[in-house]
C-alpha positions as CSV (number, residue, x, y, z in Angstrom):
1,X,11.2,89.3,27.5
2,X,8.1,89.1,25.6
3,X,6.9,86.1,23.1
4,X,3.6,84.2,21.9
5,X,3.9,80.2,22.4
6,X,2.8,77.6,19.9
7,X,-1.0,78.5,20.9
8,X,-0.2,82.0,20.4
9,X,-0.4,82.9,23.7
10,X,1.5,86.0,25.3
11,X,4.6,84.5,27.3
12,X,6.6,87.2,29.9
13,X,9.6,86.1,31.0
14,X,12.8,87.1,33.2
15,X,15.6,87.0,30.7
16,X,17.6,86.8,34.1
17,X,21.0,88.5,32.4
18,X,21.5,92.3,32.9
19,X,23.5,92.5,29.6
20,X,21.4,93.6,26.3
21,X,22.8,90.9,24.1
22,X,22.6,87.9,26.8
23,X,18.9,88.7,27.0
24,X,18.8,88.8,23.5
25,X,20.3,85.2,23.2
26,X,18.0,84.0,25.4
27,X,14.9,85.2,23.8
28,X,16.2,83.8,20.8
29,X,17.0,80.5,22.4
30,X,13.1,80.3,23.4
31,X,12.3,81.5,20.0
32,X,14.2,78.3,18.5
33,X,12.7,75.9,21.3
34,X,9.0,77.1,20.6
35,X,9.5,76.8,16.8
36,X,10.9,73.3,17.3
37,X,8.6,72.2,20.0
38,X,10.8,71.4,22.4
39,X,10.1,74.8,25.1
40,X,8.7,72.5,27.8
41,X,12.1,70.3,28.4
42,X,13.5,73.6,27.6
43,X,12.2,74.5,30.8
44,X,12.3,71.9,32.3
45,X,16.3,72.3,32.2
46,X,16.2,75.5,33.8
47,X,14.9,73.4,36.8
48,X,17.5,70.8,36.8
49,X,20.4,71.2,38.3
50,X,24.0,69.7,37.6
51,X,23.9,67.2,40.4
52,X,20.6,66.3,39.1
53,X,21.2,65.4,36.0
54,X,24.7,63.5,36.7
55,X,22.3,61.5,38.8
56,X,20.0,60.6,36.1
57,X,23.2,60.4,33.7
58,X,25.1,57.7,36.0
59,X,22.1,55.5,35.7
60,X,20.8,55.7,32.3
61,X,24.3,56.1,30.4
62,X,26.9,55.1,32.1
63,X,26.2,51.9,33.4
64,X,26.5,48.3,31.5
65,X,25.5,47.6,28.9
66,X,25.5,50.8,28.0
67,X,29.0,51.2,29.1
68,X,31.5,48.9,30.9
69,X,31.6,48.9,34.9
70,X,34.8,50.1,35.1
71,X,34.5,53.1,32.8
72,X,30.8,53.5,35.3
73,X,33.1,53.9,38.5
74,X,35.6,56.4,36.3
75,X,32.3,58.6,35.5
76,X,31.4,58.4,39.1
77,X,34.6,59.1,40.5
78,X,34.2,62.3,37.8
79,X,31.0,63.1,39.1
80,X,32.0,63.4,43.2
81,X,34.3,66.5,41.8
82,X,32.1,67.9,39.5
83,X,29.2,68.1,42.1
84,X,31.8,69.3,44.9
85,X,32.2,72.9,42.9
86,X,29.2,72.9,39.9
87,X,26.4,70.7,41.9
88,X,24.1,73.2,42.6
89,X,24.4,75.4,39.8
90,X,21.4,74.3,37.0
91,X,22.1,73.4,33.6
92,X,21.4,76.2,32.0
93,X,23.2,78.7,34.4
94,X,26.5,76.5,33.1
95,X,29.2,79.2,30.8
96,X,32.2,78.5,29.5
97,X,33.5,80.9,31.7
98,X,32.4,78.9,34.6
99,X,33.5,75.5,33.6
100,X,37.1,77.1,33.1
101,X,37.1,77.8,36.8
102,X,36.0,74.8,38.0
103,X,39.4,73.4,35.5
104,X,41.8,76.1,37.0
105,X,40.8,75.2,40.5
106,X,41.0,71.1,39.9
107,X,44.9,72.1,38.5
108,X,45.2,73.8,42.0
109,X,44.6,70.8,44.0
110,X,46.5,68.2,45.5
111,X,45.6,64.8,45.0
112,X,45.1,63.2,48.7
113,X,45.7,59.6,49.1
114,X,44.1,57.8,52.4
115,X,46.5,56.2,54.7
116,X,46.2,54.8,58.5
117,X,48.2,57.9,60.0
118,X,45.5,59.9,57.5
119,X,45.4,61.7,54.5
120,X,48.4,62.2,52.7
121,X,48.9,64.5,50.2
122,X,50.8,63.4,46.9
123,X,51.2,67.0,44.6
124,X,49.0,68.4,42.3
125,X,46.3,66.9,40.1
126,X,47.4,66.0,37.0
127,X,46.5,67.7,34.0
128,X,45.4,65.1,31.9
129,X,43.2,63.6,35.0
130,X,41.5,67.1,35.0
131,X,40.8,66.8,31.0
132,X,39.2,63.4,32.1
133,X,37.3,65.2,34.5
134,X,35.9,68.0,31.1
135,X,36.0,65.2,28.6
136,X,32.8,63.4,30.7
137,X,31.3,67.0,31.8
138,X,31.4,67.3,27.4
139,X,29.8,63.5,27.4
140,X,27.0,65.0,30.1
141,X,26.0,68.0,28.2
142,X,26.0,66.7,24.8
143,X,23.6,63.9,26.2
144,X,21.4,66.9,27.5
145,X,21.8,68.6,24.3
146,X,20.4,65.7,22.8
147,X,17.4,65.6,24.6
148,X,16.4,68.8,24.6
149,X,17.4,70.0,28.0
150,X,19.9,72.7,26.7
151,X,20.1,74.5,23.2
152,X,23.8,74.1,23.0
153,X,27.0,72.5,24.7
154,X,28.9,75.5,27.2
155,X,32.1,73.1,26.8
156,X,32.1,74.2,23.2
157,X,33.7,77.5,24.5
158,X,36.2,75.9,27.0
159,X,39.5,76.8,26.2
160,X,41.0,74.1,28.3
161,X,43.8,75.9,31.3
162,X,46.9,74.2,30.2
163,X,48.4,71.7,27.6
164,X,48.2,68.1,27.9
165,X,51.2,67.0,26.7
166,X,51.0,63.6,24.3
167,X,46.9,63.1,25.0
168,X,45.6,60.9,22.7
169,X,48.2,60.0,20.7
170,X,48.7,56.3,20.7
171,X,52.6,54.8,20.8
172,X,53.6,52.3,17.5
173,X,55.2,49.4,18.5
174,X,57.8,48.7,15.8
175,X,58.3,44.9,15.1
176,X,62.1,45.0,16.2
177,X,60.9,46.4,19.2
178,X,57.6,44.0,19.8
179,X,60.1,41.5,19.8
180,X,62.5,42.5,22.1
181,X,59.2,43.1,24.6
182,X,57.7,39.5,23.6
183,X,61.9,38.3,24.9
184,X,61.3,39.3,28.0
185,X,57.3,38.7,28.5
186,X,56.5,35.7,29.8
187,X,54.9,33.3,28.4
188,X,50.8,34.3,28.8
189,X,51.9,38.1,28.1
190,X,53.6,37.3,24.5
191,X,50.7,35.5,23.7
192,X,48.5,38.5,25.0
193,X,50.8,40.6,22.5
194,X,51.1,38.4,19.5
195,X,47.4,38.1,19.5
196,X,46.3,41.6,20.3
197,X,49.0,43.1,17.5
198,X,47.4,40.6,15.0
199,X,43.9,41.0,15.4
200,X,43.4,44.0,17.5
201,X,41.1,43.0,20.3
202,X,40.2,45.3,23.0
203,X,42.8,43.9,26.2
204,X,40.5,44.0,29.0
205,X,36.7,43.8,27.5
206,X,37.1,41.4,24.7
207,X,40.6,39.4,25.2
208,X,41.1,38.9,29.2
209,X,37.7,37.5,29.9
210,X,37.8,35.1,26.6
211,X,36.7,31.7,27.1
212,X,38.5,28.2,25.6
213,X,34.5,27.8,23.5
214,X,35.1,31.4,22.1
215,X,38.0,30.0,19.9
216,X,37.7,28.4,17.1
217,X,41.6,27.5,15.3
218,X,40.1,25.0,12.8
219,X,38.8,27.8,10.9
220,X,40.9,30.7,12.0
221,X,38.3,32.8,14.0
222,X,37.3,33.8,17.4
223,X,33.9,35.0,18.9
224,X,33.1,38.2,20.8
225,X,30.0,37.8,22.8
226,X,30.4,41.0,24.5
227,X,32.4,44.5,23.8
228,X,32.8,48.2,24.5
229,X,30.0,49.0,21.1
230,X,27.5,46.9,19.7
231,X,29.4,46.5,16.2
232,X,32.4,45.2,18.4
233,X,30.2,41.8,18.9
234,X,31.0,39.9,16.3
235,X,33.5,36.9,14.8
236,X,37.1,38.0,13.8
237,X,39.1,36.2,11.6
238,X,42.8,35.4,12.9
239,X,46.0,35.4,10.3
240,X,48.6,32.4,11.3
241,X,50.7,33.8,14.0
242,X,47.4,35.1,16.0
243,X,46.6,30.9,15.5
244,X,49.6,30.1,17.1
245,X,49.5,32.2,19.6
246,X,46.1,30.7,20.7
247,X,47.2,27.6,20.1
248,X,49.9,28.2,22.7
249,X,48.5,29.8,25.1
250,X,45.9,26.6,25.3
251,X,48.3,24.2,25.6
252,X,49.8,26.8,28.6
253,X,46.6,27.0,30.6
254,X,46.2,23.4,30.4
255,X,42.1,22.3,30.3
256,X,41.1,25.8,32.3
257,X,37.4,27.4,31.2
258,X,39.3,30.8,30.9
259,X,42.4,31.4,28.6
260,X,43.8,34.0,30.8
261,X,42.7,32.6,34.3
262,X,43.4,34.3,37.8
263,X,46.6,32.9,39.5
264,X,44.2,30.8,41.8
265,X,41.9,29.3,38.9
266,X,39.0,31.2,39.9
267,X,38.1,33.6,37.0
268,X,39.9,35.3,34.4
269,X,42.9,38.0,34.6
270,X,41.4,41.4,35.6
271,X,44.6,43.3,34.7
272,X,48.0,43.2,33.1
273,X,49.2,46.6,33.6
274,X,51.8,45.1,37.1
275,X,53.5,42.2,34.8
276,X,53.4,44.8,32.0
277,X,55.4,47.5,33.3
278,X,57.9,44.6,35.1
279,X,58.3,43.2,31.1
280,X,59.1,46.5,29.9
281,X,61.9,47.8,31.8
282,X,63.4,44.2,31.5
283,X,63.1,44.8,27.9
284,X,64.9,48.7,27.9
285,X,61.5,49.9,26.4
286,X,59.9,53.3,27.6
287,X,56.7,52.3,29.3
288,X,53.5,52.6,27.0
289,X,50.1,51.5,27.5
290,X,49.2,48.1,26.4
291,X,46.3,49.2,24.9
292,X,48.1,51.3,22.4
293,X,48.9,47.2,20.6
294,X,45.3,47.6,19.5
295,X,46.5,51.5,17.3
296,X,50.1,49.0,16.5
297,X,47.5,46.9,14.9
298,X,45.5,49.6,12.8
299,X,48.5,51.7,11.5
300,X,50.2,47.9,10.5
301,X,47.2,47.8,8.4
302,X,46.9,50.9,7.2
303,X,50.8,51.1,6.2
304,X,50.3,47.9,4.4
305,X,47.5,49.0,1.9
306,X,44.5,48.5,3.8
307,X,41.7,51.4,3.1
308,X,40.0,52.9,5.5
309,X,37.0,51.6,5.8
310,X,38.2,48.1,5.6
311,X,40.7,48.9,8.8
312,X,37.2,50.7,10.6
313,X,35.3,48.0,10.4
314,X,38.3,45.1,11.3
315,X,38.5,47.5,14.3
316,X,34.7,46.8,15.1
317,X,34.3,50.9,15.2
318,X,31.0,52.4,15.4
319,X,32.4,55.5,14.3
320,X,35.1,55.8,11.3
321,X,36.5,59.0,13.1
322,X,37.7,57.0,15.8
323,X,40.2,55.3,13.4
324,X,42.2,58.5,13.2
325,X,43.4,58.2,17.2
326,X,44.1,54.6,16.2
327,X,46.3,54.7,12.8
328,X,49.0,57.4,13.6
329,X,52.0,56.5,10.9
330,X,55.4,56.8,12.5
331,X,57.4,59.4,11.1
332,X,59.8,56.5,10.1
333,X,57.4,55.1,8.0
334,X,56.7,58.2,6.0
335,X,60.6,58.9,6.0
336,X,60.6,55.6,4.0
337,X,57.5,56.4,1.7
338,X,59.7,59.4,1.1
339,X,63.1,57.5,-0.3
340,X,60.3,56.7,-3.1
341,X,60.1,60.0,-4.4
342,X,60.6,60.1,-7.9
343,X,61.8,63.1,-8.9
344,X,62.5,62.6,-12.9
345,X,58.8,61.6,-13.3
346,X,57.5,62.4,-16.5
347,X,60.9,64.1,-17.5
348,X,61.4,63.1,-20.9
349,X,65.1,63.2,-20.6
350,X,65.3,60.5,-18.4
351,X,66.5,57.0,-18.6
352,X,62.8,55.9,-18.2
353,X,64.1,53.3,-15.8
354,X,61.4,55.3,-12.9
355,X,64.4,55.2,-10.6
356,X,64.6,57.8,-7.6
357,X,66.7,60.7,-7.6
């Protein structure tokens, strides 16, 4: 291909396609990055390859405070397999075609678990694991997108291998069943429960590692010092029963720095998912992330009135798209919007009494 830069100099290139059209694209591509003046980091992604940039991704936006440690160690974990099959291939040598073979052959392994007698294998690789996997190979790309190392995102034209069955779409805990849970929860987990379905704070980044100072019951409000986004820093109000569940859970650690402190008083709780899973099959309850009290918390609000925006930023969202995963009504609830229905509205031979029919 043939072009004149920004200087209006003569530019031969390799296309490096065989196909009439690819080259095309490609001359159009350099046509677009010398009008916007961004052909040098153009080029400077057709130097870099895959394993490169996850390199310079891991350390400039992945890790705190850009994102917390434990979603840094996911990424990396990510990263391992991604480099394994796509390492050496440079940015902009990734298709669609060939991140949907990397996919297919991640379904095709088995997951290997270390053992003393040696590796052990224990089936195939789930399919939702493997979306995690093309979920942060998306994150990678758009981030190079963004700065100019590629004109577009391949992962746009990934049609992903299989279905994921029930991705994404976060369980409502109904108050009959909260309560039943909270029953058989002991005492530290209700309180996790009460407070996290009446205030929706993030379990594990805001909640776990929450200090006795961050509370303040006199006037109904708790600090966040630090949280997954910058708008989640902030002071949230509490309604009563999140107030008595603080309260409680106080007088149950006793005069402890931490309100959730590790078994041996050093530190707070790193996880509840053991005692969580224990509380639910006492309860008869089909297991469901705890997390998903934080979406119990947003469609509660939504169902009771609250607009949008209002249940966005109570949230501490960045982004008011994210709200949709979080406020899912139950089809029970719209069932019982539905026994609302008027159906003699403005009928003037009706009784006027606005009574559903």
């Amino acid at each position: 291909m043939e072009y004149r830069d920004r200087d209006g100099n003569r530019q031969r290139e390799s296309t490096n396609a065989e196909d009439k059209e690819e080259a095309h694209r490609v001359l159009r591509e350099r046509l677009q990055a010398r009008d916007a003046n961004t052909l040098p980091m153009l080029r400077k992604g057709e130097q870099i390859t895959l394993e490169q940039w996850a390199e310079h991704f891991l350390e400039g936006f992945s890790k705190p405070p850009i994102r917390a440690e434990k979603t840094h160690l996911s990424y990396s974990r990510v990263v391992k397999h991604l480099n394994g099959i796509l390492g050496e291939v440079l940015l902009v040598d990734l298709t669609a075609d060939r991140i949907e073979s990397y996919l297919r052959h991640r379904l095709e392994q088995p997951v290997e678990v270390r053992r003393r007698s040696g590796k052990v294998s224990k089936g195939l690789v789930k399919a939702s694991t493997v979306h995690q996997e093309f979920r942060v190979l998306r994150r990678m790309l758009n981030v190079a997108v963004r700065k100019k190392l590629l004109v577009a995102n391949p992962c746009s034209g990934v049609e992903f291998p299989v279905r994921v069955k029930g991705l994404f779409r976060p369980h409502y805990v109904t108050w009959s069943e909260q309560q039943r849970i909270e029953q058989a929860a002991p005492a530290y987990l209700r309180n996790v429960i009460r407070i996290i379905t009446e205030t929706g704070l993030r379990v594990y980044k805001e909640l776990a590692p929450m200090k006795r100072t961050d509370v303040d019951l006199e006037n109904a409000v708790v600090w966040i010092p630090d949280s997954k986004t910058a708008s989640g820093v902030a002071e949230v109000p509490l309604t009563d029963l999140a107030v008595e569940a603080f309260r409680n859970q106080m007088a149950e650690v006793g005069s402890g720095e931490y309100l959730f402190p590790n078994a041996d008083g050093t530190g707070f709780q790193a996880s509840f998912k053991k005692v969580w899973g224990t509380t639910l099959r006492k309860a008869g309850v089909p297991y469901f992330r705890i997390y998903d009290l934080r979406s119990t918390y947003a469609t509660r609000l939504s169902a009771g009135g609250v607009a949008d925006e209002w249940v966005t930023q109570l949230l501490r969202q960045g982004d008011a798209k994210v709200f949709k995963k979080y406020s899912q009504m139950k089809l029970q609830m719209k069932r019982e919007a539905l026994l609302k229905l008027n159906r003699k509205a403005n009928d003037k031979s009706s009784s006027g009494t606005g009574e559903a029919a």
